[in-house]
Every structure is written in structure tokens, then in C-alpha cells.
C-alpha angles and dihedrals in degrees: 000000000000117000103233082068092052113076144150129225158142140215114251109265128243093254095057089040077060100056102043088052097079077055117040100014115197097329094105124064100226095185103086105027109117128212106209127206085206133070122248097229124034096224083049099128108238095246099062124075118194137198104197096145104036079274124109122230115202116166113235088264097057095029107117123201092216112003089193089074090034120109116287089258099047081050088045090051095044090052087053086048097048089053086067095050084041084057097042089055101051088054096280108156097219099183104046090051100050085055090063094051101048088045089053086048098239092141094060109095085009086274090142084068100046128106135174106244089180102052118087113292114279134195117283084225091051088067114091105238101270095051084055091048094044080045087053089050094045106047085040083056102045091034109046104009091042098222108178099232093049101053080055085068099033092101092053099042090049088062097054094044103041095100091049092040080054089053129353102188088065102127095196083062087072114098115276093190 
């Protein structure tokens, strides 16, 4: 059998189903997202999970048993991971948005990810996807993981995300750009 068809996973525990909560509420159906111990695609570097599908790819290296117990960095990559799942399932076209911005060359020098912390507020909507999902990571890091340089930018990140934080099942919250 192929291997893409092949893969290895597990449903999120109970645990990590605990920590995204105070995040995403109940706006993601956590039920069926699976976490694989496979990459999606077989030329994926290792070092590089994606969520195209409201699924997770680790490779075998990165995949975590419980992510909740896991170091500050591996739970800050899931969160940004689980932004993207969070996105799928609210009608996100992944994919075709990673495309664009591959073919716009915003991965290159991990642009796709940057925003400006220090510049006036801007809609959470107004972020391409990536930047939502780096914002997620960082409030959940400086909020609930209390990394210094984190809790520097909670303010800011607050701000952003107080509409989502309000409700995070709000459609019209996902990036338009």
C-alpha cells in the first residue's frame, strides 16, 4: 500500500483538549482532528508540521504523545498548528492559501509568519493565516506559559485578539487577505 495512505495517528487527549479550551472554546470540533506521526507529503522537511486538511503532520521526530506535558516550544508549535485546524474548520482553504503565499515568496526567510507588535492594533481578520496562527502561539505563550518576551506583547496581542478571544467561532475572525 502506498504510504500516503499509510499513516499513523491519534486523536488529541484529553489533556491537550484542556489547554486549547481557554483559546478556541468550543469553535473547534476536537473530536475528529488527528495528530500524525507521518508527514503529509513525502519531500515535507522534517522540521516542518502541517495542518492542510483540519489534521496535524508531525514527522516521527516532532510527533508528541501528549503535547500538553510536552517543552514550552513543541506546545507553542502545536497552538500555531491548531490555528490552522481552527481555520480549516471554519471554511479556511489552507492549501490554496499556502500556494499564494509560496508563490508570493512569503515563506522564504519565514516572512509569511512576521508581524509588527509594535505598530497600532489591527484586525485579527487583516493577518494572512500564518501571521493568525504565529499571534495564537504568542498570546498562548505569554498568557498561559508566561515567556518573558511574550508577556512584553500581550497587550498588544490582547487587542488583536479580543474579538476572537470574545468569540472565537466568529467566521468573519478568519484572514480575508
Amino acid at each position: 500500500m502506498l504510504k500516503l495512505f499509510n499513516k499513523r495517528y491519534r486523536q488529541l487527549t484529553n489533556n491537550e483538549i484542556d489547554m486549547l479550551k481557554p483559546i478556541f472554546s468550543n469553535s473547534i470540533n476536537y473530536s475528529i482532528v488527528k495528530i500524525f506521526k507521518d508527514r503529509y507529503l513525502p519531500f515535507q522537511n522534517k522540521n516542518i508540521a502541517l495542518s492542510p486538511n483540519g489534521n496535524i503532520y508531525f514527522d516521527e521526530k516532532h510527533h508528541q504523545d501528549d503535547f500538553s506535558i510536552s517543552s514550552n516550544p513543541d506546545k507553542m508549535w502545536f497552538i500555531h498548528e491548531m490555528t490552522h485546524v481552527w481555520q480549516y474548520q471554519n471554511g479556511f482553504k489552507i492549501i490554496k492559501n499556502a500556494l499564494k503565499l509560496s508563490l508570493k515568496g512569503q515563506y522564504k526567510n519565514n516572512r509569511a509568519y512576521c508581524y509588527n507588535h509594535t505598530c497600532l492594533t489591527m484586525d485579527f481578520c487583516s493577518f494572512n493565516f500564518e501571521q493568525q496562527a504565529t499571534i495564537v502561539e504568542h498570546y498562548f505563550a505569554g498568557k498561559y506559559l508566561n515567556i518573558s518576551k511574550y508577556i512584553d506583547r500581550l497587550a498588544y496581542l490582547e487587542d488583536v485578539l479580543k474579538d476572537f478571544l470574545k468569540d472565537p467561532k466568529d467566521k468573519k475572525l478568519i484572514s480575508c487577505i
